[in-house]
C-alpha positions in Angstrom: 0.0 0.0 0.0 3.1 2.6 0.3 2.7 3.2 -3.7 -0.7 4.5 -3.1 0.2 6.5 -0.1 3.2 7.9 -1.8 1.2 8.6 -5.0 -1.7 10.3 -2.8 1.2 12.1 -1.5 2.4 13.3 -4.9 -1.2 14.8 -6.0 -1.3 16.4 -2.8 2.0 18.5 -3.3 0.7 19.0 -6.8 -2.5 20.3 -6.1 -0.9 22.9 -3.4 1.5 24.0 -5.7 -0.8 24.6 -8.4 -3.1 26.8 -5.5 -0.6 28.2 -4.4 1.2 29.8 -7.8 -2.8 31.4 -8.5 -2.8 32.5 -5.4 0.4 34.5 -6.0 -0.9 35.3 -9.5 -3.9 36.7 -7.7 -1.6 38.8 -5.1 1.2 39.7 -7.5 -1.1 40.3 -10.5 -2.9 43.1 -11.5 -5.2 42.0 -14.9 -5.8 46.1 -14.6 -2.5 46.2 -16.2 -3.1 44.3 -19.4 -6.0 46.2 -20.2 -4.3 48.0 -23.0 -3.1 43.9 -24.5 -6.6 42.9 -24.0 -8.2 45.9 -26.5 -5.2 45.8 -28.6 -5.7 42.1 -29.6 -10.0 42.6 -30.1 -9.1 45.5 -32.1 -6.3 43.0 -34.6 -9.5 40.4 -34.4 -12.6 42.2 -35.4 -11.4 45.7 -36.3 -13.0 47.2 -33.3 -12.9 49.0 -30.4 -13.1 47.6 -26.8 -13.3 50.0 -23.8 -13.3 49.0 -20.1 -13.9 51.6 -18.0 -13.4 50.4 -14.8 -10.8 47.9 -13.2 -10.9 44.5 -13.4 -11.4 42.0 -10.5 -9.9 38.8 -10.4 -10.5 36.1 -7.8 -8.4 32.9 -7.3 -9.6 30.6 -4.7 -11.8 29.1 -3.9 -13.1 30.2 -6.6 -11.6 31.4 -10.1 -13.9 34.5 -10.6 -14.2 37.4 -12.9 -16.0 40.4 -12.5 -16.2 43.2 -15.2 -17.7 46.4 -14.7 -18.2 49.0 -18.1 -17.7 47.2 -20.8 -18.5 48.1 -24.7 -17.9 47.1 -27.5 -17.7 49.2 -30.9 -19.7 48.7 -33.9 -17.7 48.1 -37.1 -16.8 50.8 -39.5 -19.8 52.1 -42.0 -22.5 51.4 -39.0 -24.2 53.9 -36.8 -22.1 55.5 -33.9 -23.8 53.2 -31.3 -21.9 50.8 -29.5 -22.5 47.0 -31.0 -22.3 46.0 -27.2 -22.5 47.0 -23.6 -22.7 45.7 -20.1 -23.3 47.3 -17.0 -21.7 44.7 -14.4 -20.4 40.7 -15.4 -19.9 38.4 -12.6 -18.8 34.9 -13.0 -16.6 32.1 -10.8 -15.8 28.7 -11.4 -15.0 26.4 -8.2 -11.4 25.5 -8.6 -10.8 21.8 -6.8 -13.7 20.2 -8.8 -12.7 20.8 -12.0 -9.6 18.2 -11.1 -12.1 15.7 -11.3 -13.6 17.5 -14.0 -17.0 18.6 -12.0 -18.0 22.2 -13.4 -19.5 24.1 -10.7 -20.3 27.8 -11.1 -21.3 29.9 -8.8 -24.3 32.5 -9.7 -24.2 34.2 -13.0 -24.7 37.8 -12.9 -24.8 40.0 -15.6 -27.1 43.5 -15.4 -27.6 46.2 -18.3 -26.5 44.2 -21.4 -26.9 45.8 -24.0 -27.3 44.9 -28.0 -27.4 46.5 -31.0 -28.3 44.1 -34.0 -27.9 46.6 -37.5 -28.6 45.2 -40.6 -27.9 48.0 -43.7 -29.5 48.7 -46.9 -27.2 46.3 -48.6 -28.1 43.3 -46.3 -25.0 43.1 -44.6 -24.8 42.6 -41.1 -22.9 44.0 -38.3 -22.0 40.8 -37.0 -21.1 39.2 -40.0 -17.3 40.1 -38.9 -17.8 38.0 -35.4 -18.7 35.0 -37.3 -16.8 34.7 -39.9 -14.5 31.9 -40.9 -10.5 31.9 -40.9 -11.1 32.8 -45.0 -13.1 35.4 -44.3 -16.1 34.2 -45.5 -19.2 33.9 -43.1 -20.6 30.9 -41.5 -24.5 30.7 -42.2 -25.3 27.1 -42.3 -25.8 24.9 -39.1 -23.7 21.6 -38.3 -25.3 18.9 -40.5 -27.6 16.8 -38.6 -26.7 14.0 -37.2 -28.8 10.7 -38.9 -32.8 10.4 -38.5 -33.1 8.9 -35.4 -29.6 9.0 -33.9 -28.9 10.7 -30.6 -25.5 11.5 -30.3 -23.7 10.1 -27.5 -21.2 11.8 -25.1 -17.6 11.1 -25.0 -15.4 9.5 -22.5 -13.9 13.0 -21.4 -17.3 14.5 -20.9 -17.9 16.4 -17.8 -19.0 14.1 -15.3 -21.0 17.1 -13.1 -22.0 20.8 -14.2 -24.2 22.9 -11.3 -24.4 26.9 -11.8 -25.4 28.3 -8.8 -27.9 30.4 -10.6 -28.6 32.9 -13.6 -29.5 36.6 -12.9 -30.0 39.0 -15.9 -31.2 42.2 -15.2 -32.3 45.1 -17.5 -30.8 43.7 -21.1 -31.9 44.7 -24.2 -31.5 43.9 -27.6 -32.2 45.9 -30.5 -32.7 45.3 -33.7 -32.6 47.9 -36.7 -33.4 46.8 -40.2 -32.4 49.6 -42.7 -33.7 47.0 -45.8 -36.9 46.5 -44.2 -37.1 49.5 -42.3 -38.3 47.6 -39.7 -37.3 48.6 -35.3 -37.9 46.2 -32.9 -36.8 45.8 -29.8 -36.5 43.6 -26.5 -36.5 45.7 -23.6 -36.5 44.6 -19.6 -35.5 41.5 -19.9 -34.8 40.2 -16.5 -34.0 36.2 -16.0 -34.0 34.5 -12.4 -33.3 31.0 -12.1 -32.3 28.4 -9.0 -29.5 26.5 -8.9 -28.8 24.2 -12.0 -27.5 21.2 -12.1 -27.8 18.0 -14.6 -30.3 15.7 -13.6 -32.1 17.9 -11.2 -34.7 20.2 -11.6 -34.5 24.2 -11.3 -36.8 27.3 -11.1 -36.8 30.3 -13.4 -38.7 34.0 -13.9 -38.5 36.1 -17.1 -39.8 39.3 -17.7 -39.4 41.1 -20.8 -41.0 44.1 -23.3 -41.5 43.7 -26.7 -41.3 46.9 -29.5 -41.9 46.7 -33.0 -42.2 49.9 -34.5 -43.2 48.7 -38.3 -46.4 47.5 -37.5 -46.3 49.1 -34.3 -46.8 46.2 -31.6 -46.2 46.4 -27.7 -45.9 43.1 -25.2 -45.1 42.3 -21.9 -44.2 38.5 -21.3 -43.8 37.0 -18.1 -42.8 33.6 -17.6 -42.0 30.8 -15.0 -41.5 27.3 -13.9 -39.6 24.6 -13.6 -37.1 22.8 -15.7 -35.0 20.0 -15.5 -32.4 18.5 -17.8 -30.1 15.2 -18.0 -27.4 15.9 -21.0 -25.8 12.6 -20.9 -29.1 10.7 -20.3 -30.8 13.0 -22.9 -33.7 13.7 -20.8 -35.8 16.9 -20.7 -38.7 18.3 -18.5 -40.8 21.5 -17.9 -43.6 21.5 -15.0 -45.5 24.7 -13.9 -45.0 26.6 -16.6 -47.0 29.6 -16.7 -46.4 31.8 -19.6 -48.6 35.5 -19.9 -48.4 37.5 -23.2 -50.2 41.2 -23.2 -50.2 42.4 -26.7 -51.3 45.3 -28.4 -51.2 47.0 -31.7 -52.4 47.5 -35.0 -51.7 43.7 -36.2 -52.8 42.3 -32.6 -56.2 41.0 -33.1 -58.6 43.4 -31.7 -55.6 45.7 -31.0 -54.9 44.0 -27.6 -54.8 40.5 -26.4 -54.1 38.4 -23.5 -52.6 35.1 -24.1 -52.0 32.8 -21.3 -50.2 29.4 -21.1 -50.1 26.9 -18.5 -48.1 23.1 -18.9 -48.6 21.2 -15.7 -46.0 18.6 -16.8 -43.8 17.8 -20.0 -41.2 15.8 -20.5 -38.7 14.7 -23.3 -36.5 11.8 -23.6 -34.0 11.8 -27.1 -32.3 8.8 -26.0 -35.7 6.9 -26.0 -37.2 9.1 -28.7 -40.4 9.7 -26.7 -42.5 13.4 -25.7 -45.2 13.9 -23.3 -47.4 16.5 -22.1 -49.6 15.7 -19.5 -51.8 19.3 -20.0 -51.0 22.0 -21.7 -53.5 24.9 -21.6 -53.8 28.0 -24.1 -56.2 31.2 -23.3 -56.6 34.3 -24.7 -60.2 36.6 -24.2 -62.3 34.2 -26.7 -60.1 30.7 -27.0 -59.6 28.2 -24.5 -57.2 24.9 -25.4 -56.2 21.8 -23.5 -54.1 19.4 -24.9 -52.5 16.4 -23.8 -49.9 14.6 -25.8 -47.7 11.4 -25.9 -45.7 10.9 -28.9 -42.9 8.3 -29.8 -40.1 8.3 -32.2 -40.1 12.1 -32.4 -36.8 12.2 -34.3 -37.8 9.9 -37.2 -40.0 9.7 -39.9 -42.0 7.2 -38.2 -43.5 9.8 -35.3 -46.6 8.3 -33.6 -48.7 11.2 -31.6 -51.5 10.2 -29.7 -53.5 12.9 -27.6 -56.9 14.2 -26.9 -57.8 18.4 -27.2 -60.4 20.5 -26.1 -61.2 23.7 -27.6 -63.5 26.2 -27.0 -64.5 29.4 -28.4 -66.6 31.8 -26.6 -68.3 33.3 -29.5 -67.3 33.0 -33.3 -68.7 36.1 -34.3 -67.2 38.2 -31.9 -63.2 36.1 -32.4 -63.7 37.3 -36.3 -64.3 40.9 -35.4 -61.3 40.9 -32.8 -59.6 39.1 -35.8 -60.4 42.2 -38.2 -62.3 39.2 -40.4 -65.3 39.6 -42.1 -68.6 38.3 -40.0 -71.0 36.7 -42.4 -74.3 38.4 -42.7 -76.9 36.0 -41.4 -80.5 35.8 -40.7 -80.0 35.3 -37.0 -77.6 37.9 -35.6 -77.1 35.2 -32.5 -75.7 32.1 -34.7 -72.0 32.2 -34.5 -71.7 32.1 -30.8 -70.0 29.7 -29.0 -67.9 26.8 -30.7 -66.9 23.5 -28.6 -64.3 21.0 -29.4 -63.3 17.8 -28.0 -61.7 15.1 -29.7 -59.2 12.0 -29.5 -56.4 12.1 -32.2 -53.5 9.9 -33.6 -51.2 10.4 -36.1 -48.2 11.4 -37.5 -46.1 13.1 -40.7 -48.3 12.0 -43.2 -52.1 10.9 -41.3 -54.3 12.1 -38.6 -56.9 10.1 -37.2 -60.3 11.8 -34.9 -61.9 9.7 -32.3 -65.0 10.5 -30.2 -65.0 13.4 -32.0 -67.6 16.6 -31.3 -68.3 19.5 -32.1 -70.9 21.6 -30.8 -71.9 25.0 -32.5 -74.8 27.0 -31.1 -76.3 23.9 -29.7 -76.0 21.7 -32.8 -73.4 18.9 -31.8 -71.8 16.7 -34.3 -70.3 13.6 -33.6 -68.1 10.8 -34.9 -65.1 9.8 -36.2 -62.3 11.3 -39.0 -59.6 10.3 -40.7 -57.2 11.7 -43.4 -54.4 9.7 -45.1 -51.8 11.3 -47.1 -51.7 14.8 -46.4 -49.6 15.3 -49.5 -52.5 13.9 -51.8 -55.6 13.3 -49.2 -58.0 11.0 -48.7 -60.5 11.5 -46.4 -62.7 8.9 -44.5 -65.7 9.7 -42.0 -68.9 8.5 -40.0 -70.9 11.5 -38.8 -73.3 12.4 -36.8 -75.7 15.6 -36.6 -78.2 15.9 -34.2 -79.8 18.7 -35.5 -79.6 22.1 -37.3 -81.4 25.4 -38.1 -79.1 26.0 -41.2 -81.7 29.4 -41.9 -80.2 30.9 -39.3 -76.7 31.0 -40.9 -78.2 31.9 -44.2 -78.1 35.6 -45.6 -81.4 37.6 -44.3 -83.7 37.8 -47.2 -84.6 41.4 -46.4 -83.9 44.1 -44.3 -86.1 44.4 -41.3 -87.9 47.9 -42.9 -88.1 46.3 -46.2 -89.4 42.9 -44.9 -92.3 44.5 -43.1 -93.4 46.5 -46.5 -93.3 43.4 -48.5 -95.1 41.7 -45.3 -98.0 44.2 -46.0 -97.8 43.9 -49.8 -96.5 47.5 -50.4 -92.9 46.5 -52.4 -92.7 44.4 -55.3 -89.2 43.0 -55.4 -87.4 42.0 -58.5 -86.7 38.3 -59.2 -83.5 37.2 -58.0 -82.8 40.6 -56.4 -81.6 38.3 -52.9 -80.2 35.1 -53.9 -76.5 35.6 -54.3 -74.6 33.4 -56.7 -72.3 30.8 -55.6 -69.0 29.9 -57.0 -68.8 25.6 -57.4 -65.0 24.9 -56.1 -64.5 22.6 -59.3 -60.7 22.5 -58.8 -61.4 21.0 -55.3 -63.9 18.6 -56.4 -61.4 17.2 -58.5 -58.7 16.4 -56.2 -61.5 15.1 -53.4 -60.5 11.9 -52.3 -63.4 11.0 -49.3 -65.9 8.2 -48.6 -68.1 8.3 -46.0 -71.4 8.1 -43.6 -73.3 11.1 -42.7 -76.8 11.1 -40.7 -78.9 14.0 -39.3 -81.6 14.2 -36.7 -83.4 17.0 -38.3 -82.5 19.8 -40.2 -84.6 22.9 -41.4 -83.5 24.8 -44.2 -85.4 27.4 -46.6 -87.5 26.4 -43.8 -88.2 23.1 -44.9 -88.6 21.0 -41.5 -86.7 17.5 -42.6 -85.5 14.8 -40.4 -83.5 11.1 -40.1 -81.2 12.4 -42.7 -79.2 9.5 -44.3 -76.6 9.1 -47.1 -73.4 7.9 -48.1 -71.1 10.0 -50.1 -68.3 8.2 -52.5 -65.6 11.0 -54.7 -62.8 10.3 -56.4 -61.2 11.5 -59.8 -63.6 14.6 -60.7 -66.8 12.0 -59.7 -69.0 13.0 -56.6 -72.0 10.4 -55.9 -74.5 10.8 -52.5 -75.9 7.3 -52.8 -78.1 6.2 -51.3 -79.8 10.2 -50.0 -82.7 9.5 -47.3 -84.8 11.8 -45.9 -88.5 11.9 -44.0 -90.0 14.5 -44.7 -94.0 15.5 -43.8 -95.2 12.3 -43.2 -93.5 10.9 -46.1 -90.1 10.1 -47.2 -87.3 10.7 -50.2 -85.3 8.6 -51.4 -82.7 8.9 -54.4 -79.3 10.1 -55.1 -77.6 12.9 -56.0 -73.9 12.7 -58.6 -71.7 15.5 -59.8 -69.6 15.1 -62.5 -66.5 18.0 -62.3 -64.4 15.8 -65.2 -64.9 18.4 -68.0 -65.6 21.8 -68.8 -68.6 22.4 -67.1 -70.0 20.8 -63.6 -72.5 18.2 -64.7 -75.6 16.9 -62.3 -78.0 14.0 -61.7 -80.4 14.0 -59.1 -82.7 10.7 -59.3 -85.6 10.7 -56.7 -88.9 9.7 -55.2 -91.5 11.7 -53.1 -94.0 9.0 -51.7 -96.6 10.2 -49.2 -95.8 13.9 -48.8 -97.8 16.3 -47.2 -97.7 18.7 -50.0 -100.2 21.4 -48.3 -97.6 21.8 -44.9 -94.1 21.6 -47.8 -95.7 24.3 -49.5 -96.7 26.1 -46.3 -93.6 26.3 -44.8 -91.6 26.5 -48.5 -93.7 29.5 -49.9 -95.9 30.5 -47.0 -99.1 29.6 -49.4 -101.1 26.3 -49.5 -102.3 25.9 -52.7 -102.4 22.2 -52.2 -103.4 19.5 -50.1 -102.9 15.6 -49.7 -100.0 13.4 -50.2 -97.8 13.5 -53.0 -95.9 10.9 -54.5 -93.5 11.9 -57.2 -91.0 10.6 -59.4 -88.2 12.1 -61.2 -84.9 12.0 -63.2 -83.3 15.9 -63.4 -80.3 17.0 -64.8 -78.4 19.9 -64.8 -74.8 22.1 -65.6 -73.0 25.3 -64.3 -71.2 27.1 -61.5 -74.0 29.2 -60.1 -77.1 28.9 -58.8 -78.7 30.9 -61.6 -77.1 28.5 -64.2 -77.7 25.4 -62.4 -81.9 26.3 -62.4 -81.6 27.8 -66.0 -79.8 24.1 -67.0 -82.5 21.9 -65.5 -83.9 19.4 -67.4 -85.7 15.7 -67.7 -88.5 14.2 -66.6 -91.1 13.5 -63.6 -94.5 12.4 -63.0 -96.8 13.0 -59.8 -99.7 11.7 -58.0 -101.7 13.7 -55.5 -104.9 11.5 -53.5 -107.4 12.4 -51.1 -106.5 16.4 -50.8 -108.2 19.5 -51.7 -107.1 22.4 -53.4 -107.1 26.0 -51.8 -108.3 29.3 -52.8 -110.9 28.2 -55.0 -114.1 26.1 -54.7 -114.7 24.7 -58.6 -118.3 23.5 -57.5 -119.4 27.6 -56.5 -117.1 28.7 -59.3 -119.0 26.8 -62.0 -122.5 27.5 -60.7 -121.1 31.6 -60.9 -120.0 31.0 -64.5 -123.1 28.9 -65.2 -125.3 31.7 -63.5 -124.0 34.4 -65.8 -124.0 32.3 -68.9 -127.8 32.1 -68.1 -128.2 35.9 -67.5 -129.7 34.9 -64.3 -129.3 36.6 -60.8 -126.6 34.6 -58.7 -126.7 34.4 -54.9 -122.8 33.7 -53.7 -122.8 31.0 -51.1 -120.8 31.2 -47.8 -118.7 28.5 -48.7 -115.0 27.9 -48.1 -112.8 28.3 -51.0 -111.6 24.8 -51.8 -112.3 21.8 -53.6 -111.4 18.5 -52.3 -110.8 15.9 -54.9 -109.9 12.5 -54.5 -106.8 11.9 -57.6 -104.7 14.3 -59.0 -102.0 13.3 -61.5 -99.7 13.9 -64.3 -96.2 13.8 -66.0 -94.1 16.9 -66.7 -90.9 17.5 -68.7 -88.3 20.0 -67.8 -86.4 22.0 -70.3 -84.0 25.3 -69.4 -86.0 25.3 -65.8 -89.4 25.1 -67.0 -91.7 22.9 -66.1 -94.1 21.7 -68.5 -97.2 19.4 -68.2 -99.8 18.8 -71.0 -101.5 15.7 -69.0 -102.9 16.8 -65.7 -105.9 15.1 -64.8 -107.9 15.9 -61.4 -111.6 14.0 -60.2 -112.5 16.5 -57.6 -115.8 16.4 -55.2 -118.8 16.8 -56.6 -118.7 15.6 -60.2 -116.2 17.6 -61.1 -113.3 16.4 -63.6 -110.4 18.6 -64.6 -107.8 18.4 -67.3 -105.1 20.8 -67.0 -101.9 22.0 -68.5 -98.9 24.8 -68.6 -96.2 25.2 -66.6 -93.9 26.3 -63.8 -91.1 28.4 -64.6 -88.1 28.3 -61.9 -86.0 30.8 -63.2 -88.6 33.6 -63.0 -90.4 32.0 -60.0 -93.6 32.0 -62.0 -96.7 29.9 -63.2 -98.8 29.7 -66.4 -101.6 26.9 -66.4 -105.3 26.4 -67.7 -107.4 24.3 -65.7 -110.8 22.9 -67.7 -113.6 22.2 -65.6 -116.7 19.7 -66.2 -119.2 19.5 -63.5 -122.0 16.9 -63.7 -125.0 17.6 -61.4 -124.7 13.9 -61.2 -124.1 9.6 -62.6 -126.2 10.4 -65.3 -125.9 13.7 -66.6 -125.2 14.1 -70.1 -124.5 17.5 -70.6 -122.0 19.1 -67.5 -121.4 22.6 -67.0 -117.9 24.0 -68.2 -115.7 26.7 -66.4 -112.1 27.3 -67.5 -109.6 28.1 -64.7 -106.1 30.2 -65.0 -103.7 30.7 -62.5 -101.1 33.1 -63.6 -98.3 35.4 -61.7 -95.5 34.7 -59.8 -95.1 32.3 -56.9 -95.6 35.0 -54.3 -99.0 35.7 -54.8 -100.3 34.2 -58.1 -103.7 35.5 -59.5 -106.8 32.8 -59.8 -109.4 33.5 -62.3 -111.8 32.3 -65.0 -111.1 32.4 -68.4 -114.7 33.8 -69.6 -113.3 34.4 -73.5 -112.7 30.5 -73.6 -116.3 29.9 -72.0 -117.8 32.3 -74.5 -115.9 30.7 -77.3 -116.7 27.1 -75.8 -120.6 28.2 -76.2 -120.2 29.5 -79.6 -118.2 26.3 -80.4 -121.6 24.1 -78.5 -124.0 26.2 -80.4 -122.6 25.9 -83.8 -122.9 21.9 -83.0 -125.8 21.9 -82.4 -126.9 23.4 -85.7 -125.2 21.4 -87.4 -126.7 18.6 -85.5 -130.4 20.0 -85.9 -129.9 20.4 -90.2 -128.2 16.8 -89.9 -131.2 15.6 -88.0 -133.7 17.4 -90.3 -131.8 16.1 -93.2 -132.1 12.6 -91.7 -136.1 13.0 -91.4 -136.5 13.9 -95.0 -134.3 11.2 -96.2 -136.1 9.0 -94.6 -139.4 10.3 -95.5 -138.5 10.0 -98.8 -137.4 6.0 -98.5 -140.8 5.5 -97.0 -142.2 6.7 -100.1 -140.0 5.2 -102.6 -140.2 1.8 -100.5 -144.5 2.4 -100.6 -144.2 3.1 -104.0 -142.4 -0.2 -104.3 -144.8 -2.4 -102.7 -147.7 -0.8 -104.5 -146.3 -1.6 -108.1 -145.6 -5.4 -106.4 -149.1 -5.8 -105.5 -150.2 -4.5 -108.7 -147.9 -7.2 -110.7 -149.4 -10.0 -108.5 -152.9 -9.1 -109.3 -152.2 -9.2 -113.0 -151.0 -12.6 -112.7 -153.3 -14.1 -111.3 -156.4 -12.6 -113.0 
């Protein structure tokens, strides 16, 4: 054992020698007296000026320490006269014995009034290009290549086996920037940094405070921050707990000119060697948003990333977040919609896919729920199953009037021109092309143009330009729809095919709540195959075309009783004095049916048939034009006073004008030309009958004649 002990020995002596000569340097050496060296060899470096104006003070031991006291440095040549650099006060010590077992400990790290000036000129250069630059001369701009995806770089066998710093203390710095090429100021101003002792594999507190200035846009913000970090260098781990950060902002590009952001992370961690990230709660606030997220992700530094999480968002009021945004609020019919917007919703994914569980989304009381998922963000397709539970989509449409306006046209005082409201709406064609997305969407119940609808159902399928709802199910007023619904984007123009059925629609409540008039009652069963082609709604109802047949039973029309009608028209055909009955005005009829073929938005229909009550048959025909929300059509009347009569009474019925308020009349020319058309029949009838009588006449004589000249021939031959 005397080798060790004389060994031990030896590193003694050595270690008191080597304290002892900086001890002597520290008593017999003044740095004060190399300050001239010191600026001398900065100004052969950089070019530049460095002043200390005040002494030096050096410590030895225990610890090596450094303290500076009004120190600048000059900005290079062709810059403004400000210094590039300045501090106030620099105090730094390193303990001495651990570094022999190389253990970095520092004491507390003070540094007060730094000061930066960052200048870039109209030219782009920089002027700290000279600080940077390489042994050539040329400037170092790109970063150490990265080490390979997935590769965490491992220490050496000399690394530092301990590093504490007793603590960080910054107080007043400030950095400056000046941008002569963007003409752009900014500055960081206050910055004050507090942090606990630090040391590798422990955790430590911090506090920063800073102000923000930007003068081009003008912005102002105060940030305060704090928590608690910890670090592990040679185990590559990482974590932050308590953070709270607080942002107040304000300025011209600040939304709403001023905002307070607040964030709060209860716990994350990080761990490079096993590739891994977590967040147990991370919370983001400002005056409208709220966000909670939680997060655990794996191979973070490969291609292969796997997040998993679940995120909560919530919006106070949409309408009111666009306005503070300096968006455009859209003009709706209720000026409540737009209010407050929930989120919640599981998620997975990574580089290329994201994946929505239990998703939901709740807007002004409407929630929808289900599941999400995109693959390939580069090229994506979409896949979802939806949920709706309900939604008044005529609050979120444009108001059709203004309230003064809508109370004139209430009380029939403005006539408005057609298609004065409806805006036109752009197809996104280029969109439709790319879409990539099958799915399942349902709905509770829906109203819209306020058409009440319910148990919603269909399946939508698009890829390459073709977009197909197939099967599209709907109840609707006691009845139901059923059909599909495909858009063609492949060529020039946006082709459409909408294939349905009506079957046992209340057509008197559609029409009610449609148009606000009931011209119609019963249920309706309706088939049809429509095309169409354009980018706008005008187009799209000018481009409508095919064909459909209906089939009304057991209803009643409105506004006009055909019985009263006919026995008016009857009344006045007779020249006879006509007592109107107190009847209501409508006709109930037991079958009304038809076809009708559509060409450029019209509706035409030569075949409408209608066996009303009493003994009344109609045949009607015309048509409905969509474009210029109008209807031509002639109704002819028979009414039989009952089984047996021969010879019913005739009224002709028009109904003309547009679909607001279309005029119901009868068509007395056609009854007057009817009659003449009757009378001249029966002329002819009476001169064919009295033709008939002397024809016959006249056979009954010839035939007499005949017999007489037979009898006659008999009698001579037998006498």
């Amino acid at each position: 054992m005397k080798w060790m002990k004389r060994g031990l020995l030896t590193i003694a002596i050595l270690v008191l020698f080597i304290l002892s000569a900086m001890i002597a340097v520290a008593v017999l050496v003044d740095p004060n007296d190399y300050k001239d060296q010191l600026t001398e060899a900065v100004f052969k470096a950089t070019g530049r000026n460095l002043h200390i104006d005040s002494d030096i003070k050096l410590s030895v031991f225990p610890w090596l320490g450094l303290e500076l006291n009004q120190v600048s440095l000059d900005n290079p040549p062709d810059f403004s006269d400000q210094y590039f650099a300045q501090m106030q006060r620099l105090n730094i010590k390193v303990a001495l014995l651990p570094l022999l077992a190389l253990k970095v400990r520092v004491g507390e790290i003070q540094l007060k009034g730094l000061r930066v000036n960052l200048e870039r000129r109209i030219d782009g250069l920089n002027n700290w290009d000279d600080l940077i630059a390489d042994s050539d001369g040329t400037t170092t701009t790109e970063a150490p290549a990265a080490a390979d995806k997935g590769q965490v770089t491992q220490p050496s066998a000399l690394a530092v086996k301990e590093f504490f710093v007793g603590g960080i203390d910054i107080e007043d710095a400030q950095i400056t920037w000046r941008d002569a090429k963007e003409n752009t100021l900014t500055q960081i101003e206050y910055f004050n940094l507090e942090t606990g002792a630090i040391r590798a594999g422990d955790v430590t507190t911090f506090g920063l405070r800073l102000a923000l200035r930007n003068e081009t846009p003008k912005v102002i913000a105060g940030i305060e921050m704090s928590g608690v970090a910890g670090f592990d260098l040679v185990a590559q781990r990482y974590s932050l707990d308590k953070l709270k950060l607080n942002i107040k902002a304000s300025g011209a590009v600040v939304p709403g000119n001023d905002q307070d952001v607040a964030v709060k992370v209860s716990a994350l961690s990080a761990d490079l060697e096993q590739q891994t990230l977590k967040i147990d709660s991370l919370e983001f606030e400002t005056k409208e948003i709220s966000t909670t997220l939680k997060l655990d992700a794996k191979n973070i530094l490969s291609e292969k990333i796997v997040i998993n999480g679940d995120i909560a968002l919530s919006i106070l009021s949409i309408r009111s977040l666009l306005t503070r945004m300096a968006q455009p609020v859209p003009l709706t019919a209720d000026k409540e919609s737009l209010g407050r917007l929930e989120l919640n919703s599981k998620f997975k994914g990574g580089l290329d896919a994201l994946d929505l569980k239990d998703f939901r989304l709740e807007i002004d009381g409407s929630a929808l729920t289900g599941e999400i998922a995109v693959q390939s963000f580069s090229t994506p397709a979409y896949r979802y199953k939806l949920n709706l539970d309900q939604l008044n989509a005529d609050r979120y449409l444009p108001p059709s009037l203004s309230e003064e306006v809508g109370d004139q046209v209430a009380m029939g005082e403005v006539n408005l021109p057609v298609n004065s409201i409806e805006p036109e709406l752009p197809v996104p064609v280029e969109m439709l092309r790319d879409l990539n997305a099958t799915g399942e969407f349902q709905i509770g119940a829906m109203q819209i143009m306020n058409l009440k609808l319910s148990a919603i159902d269909t399946r939508l399928n698009a890829k390459n330009g073709l977009v197909e709802l197939k099967p599209l199910k709907i109840k609707l007023y006691e009845g139901g729809y059923d059909g599909s619904f495909v858009l063609d984007v492949t060529g020039k123009s946006p082709l459409y095919n909408m294939q349905f059925k009506l079957a046992g629609v209340q057509a008197g409540s559609l029409m009610q709540d449609y148009m606000g008039k009931r011209w119609i009652d019963g249920g309706v069963n309706l088939d049809s195959d429509i095309t169409t082609y354009g980018t706008t709604v005008d187009q799209l109802t000018r481009g409508l075309g095919g064909d459909l047949s209906f089939a009304f039973s057991d209803g009643k029309l409105n506004g006009i009783n055909l019985a009263e009608s006919i026995r008016e028209v009857k009344a006045k055909l007779d020249r006879t004095a006509y007592q109107k009955q107190d009847v209501l005005q409508q006709t109930e009829f037991g079958k009304l049916s038809g076809t009708a073929v559509v060409k450029e938005g019209v509706i035409s229909n030569a075949d409408l048939k209608l066996e009303a009550k009493p003994h009344i048959f109609v045949e009607g025909q015309g048509s409905i034009d969509l474009v210029n929300e109008s209807i031509l059509y002639l109704l002819e009347t028979s009414y039989f006073e009952n089984d047996s009569d021969k010879n019913p009474d005739y009224a002709p019925v028009r109904i003309k004008g547009a679909f607001s308020g279309p005029k119901i009349s009868i068509d007395w020319q056609r009854i007057k030309d009817r009659a003449l058309e009757k009378k001249k029949a029966e002329l002819k009838n009476e001169k064919s009958a009295e033709v008939e009588v002397k024809k016959k006449e006249a056979e009954e004589k010839l035939k007499k004649k005949a017999e007489d000249k037979k009898k006659d021939l008999l009698k001579r031959l037998f006498h």
